[in-house]
C-alpha positions in Angstrom: -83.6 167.5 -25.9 -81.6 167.1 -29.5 -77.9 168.1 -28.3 -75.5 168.9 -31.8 -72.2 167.0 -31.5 -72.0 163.8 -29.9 -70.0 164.6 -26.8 -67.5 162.4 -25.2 -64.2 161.1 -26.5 -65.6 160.8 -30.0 -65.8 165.0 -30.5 -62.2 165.2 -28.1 -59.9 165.5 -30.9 -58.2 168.6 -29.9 -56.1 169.1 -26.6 -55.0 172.2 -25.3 -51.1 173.0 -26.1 -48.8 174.3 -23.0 -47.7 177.9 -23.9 -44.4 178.1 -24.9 -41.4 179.4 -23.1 -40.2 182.5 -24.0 -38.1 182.9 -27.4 -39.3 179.5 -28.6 -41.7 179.1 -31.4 -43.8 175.8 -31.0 -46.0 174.8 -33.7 -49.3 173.2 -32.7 -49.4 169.0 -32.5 -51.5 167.9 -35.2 -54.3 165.8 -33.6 -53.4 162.0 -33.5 -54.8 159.9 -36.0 -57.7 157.6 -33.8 -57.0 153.9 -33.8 -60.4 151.8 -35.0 -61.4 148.1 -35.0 -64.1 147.5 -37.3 -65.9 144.3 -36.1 -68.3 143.6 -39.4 -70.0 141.6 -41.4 -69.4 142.7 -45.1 -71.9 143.2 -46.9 -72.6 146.5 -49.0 -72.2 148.8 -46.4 -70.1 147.4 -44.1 -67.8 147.0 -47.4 -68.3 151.3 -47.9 -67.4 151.8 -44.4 -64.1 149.5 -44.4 -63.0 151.6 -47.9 -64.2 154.8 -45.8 -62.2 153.2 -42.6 -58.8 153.3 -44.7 -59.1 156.6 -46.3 -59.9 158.9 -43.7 -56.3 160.5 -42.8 -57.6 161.1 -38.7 -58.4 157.0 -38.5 -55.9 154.5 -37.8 -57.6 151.1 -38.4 -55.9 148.5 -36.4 -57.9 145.6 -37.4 -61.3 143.8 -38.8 -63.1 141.3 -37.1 -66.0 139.3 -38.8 -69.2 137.8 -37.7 -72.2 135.9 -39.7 -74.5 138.1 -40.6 -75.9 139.7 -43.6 -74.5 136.8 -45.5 -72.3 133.5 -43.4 -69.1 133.8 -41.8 -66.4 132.4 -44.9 -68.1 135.0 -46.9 -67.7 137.9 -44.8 -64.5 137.2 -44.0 -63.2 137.0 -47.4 -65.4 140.1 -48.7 -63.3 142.2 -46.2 -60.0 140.7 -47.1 -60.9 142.0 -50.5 -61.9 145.0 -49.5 -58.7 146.1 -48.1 -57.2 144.8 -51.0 -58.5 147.6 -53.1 -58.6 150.0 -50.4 -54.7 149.0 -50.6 -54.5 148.4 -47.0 -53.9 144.5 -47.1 -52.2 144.5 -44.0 -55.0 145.1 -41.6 -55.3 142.0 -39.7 -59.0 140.1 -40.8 -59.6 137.8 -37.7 -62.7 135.8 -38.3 -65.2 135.0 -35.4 -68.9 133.8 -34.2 -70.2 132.0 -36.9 -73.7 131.7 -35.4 -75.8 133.6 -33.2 -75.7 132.7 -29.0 -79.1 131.0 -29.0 -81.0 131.6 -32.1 -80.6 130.1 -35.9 -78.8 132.1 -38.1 -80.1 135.2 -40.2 -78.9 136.2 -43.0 -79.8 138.7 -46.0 -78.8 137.8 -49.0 -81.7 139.1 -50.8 -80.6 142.5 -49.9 -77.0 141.8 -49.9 -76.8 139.5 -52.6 -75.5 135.8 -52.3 -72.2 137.1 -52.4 -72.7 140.1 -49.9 -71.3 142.4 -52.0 -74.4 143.0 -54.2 -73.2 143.0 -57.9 -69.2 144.0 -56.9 -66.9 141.5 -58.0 -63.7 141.2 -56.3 -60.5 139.3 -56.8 -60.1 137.6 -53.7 -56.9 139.7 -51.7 -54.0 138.5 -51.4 -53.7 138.0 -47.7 -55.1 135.7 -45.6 -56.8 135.6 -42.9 -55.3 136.2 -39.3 -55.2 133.0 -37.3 -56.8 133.0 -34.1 -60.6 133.9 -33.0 -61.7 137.3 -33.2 -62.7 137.3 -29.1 -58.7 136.4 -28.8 -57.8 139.4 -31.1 -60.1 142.1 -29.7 -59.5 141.0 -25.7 -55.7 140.9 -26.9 -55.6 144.3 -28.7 -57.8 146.7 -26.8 -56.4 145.4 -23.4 -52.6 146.4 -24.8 -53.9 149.8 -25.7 -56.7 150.2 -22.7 -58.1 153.8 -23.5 -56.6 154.4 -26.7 -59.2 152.3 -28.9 -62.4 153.0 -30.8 -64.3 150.1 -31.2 -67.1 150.1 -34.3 -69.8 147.0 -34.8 -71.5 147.1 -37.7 -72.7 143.9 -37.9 -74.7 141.5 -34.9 -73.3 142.1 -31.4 -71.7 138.3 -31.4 -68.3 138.7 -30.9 -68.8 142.1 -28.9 -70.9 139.8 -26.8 -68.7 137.1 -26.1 -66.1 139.0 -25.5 -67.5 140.9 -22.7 -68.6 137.5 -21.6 -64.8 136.4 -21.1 -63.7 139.9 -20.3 -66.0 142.3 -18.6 -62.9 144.8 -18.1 -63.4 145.3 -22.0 -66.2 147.6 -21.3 -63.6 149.9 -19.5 -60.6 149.4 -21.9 -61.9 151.1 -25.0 -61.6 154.7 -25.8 -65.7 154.5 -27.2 -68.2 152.0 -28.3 -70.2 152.6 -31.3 -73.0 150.4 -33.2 -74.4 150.5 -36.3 -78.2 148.9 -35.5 -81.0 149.4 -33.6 -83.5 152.1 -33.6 -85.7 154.3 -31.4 -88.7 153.9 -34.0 -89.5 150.9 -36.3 -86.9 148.3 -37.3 -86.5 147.0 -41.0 -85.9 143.5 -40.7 -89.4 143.3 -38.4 -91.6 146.4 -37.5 -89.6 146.5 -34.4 -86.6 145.4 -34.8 -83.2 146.2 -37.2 -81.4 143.5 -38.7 -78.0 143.8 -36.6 -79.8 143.4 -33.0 -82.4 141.2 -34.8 -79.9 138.1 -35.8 -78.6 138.0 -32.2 -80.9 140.2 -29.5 -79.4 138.2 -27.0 -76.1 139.0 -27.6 -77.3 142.7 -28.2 -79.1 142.6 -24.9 -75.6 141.4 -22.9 -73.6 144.4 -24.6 -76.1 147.2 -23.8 -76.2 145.9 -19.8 -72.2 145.9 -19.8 -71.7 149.1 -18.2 -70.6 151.4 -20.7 -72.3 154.0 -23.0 -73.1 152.1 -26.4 -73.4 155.2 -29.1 -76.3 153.5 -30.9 -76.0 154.9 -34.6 -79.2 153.4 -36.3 -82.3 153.8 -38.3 -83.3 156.9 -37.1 -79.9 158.6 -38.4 -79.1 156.2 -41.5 -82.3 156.2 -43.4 -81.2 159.7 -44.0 -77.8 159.1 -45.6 -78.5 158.3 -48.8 -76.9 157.2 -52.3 -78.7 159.5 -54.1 -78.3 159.9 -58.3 -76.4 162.8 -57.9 -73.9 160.6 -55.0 -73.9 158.0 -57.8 -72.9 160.7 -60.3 -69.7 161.5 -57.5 -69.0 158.2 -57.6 -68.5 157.8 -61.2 -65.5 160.5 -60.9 -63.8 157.8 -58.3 -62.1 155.7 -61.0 -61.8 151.6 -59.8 -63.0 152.5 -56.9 -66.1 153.5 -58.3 -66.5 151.1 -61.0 -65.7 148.3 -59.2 -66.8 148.7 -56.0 -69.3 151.4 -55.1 -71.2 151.6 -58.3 -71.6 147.8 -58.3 -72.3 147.5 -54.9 -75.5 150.0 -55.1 -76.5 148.8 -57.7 -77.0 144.8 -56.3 -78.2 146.8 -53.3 -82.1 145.6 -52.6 -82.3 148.2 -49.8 -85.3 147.7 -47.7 -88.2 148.2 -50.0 -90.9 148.9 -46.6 -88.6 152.3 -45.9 -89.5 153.6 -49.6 -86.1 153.4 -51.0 -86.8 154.4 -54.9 -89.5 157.5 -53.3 -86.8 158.7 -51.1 -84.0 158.5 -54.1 -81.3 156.1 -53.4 -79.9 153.1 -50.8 -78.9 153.5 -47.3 -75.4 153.4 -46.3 -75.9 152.3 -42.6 -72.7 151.4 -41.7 -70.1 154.2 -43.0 -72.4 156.2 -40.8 -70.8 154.7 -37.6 -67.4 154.8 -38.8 -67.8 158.3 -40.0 -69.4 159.3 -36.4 -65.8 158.7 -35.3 -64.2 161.0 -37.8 -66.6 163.7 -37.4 -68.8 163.8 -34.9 -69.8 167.1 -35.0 -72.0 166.0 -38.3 -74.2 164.2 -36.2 -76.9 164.9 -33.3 -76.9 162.7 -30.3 -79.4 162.1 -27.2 -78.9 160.4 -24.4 -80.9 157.5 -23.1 -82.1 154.1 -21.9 -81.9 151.1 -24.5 -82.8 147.8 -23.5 -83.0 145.0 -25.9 -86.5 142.5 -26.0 -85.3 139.5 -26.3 -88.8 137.2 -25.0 -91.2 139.1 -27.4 -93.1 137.5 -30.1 -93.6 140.1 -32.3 -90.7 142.5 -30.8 -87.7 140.0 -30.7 -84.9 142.5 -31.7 -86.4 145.9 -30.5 -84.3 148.6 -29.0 -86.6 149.5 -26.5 -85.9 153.4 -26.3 -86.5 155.9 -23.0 -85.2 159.4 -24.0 -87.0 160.4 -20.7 -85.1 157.7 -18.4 -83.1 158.7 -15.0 -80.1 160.2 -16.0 -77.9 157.7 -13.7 -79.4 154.8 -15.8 -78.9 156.0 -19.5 -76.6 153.4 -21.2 -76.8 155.0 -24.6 -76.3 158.0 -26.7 -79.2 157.8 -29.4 -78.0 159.4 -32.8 -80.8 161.2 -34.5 -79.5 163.2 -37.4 -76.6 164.1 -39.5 -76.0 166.8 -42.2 -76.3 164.4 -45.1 -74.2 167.1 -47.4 -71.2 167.4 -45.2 -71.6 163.4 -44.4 -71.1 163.0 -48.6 -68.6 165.6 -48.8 -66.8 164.0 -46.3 -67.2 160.4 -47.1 -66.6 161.1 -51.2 -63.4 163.4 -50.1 -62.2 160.3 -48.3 -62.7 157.9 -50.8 -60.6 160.7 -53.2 -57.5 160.1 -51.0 -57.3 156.5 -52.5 -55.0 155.4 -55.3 -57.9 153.0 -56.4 -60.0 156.5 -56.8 -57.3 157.5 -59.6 -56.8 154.2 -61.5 -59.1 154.0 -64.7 -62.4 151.4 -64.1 
């Protein structure tokens, strides 16, 4: 059964206020700002949703970790360093990580992402460096200081969530929620069955949906409907050298996934800023619970999110995102991206 709102710490935003002795006037706490890391692997999307990541004024991002993946791991890692350069948050820590997948040769996608990864975007490379230190170190390190205060986001392979886990199976219980970008109850993209995050590294994938705690799998079944339409484009224009230099570019060099019917449907895919803005509001979304276990032996299936909305409910691992309200989505991504000084500098 479709449930509206995805329900757990993501939608628990406001808390209920003690009532105020008598001849005091108390106003009501403003809800705190939720602290994000962002592990990624920029990338188009995953560059919207780090721009999307600084703007929003109820996220706090504490931090970027990369992995290989739509393009290798120096490129990643230097796309996001110039990504918070624009976004004019250059003091988000970028700690780099895996650079391979556990088992399996690397995957990459430049033909959708471009060789670069940023499509046709060109970026000055930011001025900060990267962190020193592995990103397993950073996110074991961080989350553990601030054990059920931290929302942690992968929108790229499951790598470094992986080995992680691996090293420190308490993670699982330190953060505040775990959401993905990838997967999908239906087809994949990269394969009939499988989508490209869980695709590169299904082994990793499989270790992060068996660690005990509920993975909010945001993927194709939700994304495929958050699209960069003409008239999104036309919105995007208005955003100054945010727009011009960023968005705009990045659709553009876009190759999408030409099997989903990208130019019939009207416009690219923006996967990731769907996880991140999950977190902001998750009340745009519909969730389902279920069972998701990850094929890793297949021949044909490698990859596949094997999905049972009618599993036990004492064995369902995942909450299954199945829809959003694509015009409150772009009204709320687009008012985001507004907030930025980049959004009011000419292009």
């Amino acid at each position: 059964m479709r449930r509206r709102g995805c329900a757990g710490p993501l939608a628990a935003r406001h808390r209920l206020i003690p009532r105020p002795r008598l001849g005091r006037v108390t106003q009501p706490a403003a809800p705190a700002r939720q602290r994000v890391i962002l592990d990624c692997d920029p990338g188009i999307d995953d560059a919207l949703a780090i721009v999307f990541a600084c703007a929003h004024p109820g996220l706090d991002l504490a931090g970027l970790t990369t992995v290989s993946g739509n393009v290798d791991l120096a490129k990643v890692t230097r796309n996001a360093l110039s990504v918070l350069e624009l976004a004019g948050r250059p003091d988000v820590p970028v700690v780099s990580g895996a650079g391979q997948p556990l088992l399996r040769p690397p995957l990459d996608a430049p033909t959708v992402h471009g060789e670069s990864g940023l499509g046709a975007a060109q970026l000055p490379a930011g001025w900060a460096a990267a962190a020193s230190g592995h990103a397993v170190d950073f996110l074991i390190g961080e989350i553990g200081a601030a054990q059920g205060e931290i929302t942690l986001v992968a929108t790229g392979p499951l790598t470094n969530i992986a080995l992680a886990l691996r090293r420190e199976p308490r993670l699982a219980r330190w953060v505040r929620d775990f959401v993905i970008m990838g997967g999908s109850a239906g087809r994949g993209n990269v394969t009939p069955a499988a989508e490209f995050n869980i695709a590169v590294d299904p082994e990793a994938a499989a270790i992060v949906f068996g660690a005990g705690w509920r993975v909010t799998m945001v993927g194709l079944d939700v994304t495929l409907q958050a699209r960069a339409t003409p008239d999104i484009q036309d919105r995007m224009r208005e955003l100054g050298r945010l727009g011009s230099s960023l968005l705009l570019p990045g659709l553009l060099g876009y190759r999408g996934e030409p099997e989903q019917g990208d130019a019939a449907a009207g416009g690219p895919p923006v996967h990731d800023v769907c996880a991140v803005a999950l977190v902001a509001a998750p009340g745009l979304f519909s969730c389902v619970p279920a069972r998701v276990e990850v094929e890793t032996a297949g021949r044909w299936t490698a990859g596949m999110t094997v999905t049972d909305f009618a599993a036990a409910q004492a064995s369902r691992n995942a909450l299954v995102v199945t829809a959003v309200d694509v015009a409150a989505f772009w009204d709320l991504v687009l008012g985001a991206y507004q907030r930025l000084p980049a959004a009011h500098e000419p292009g």
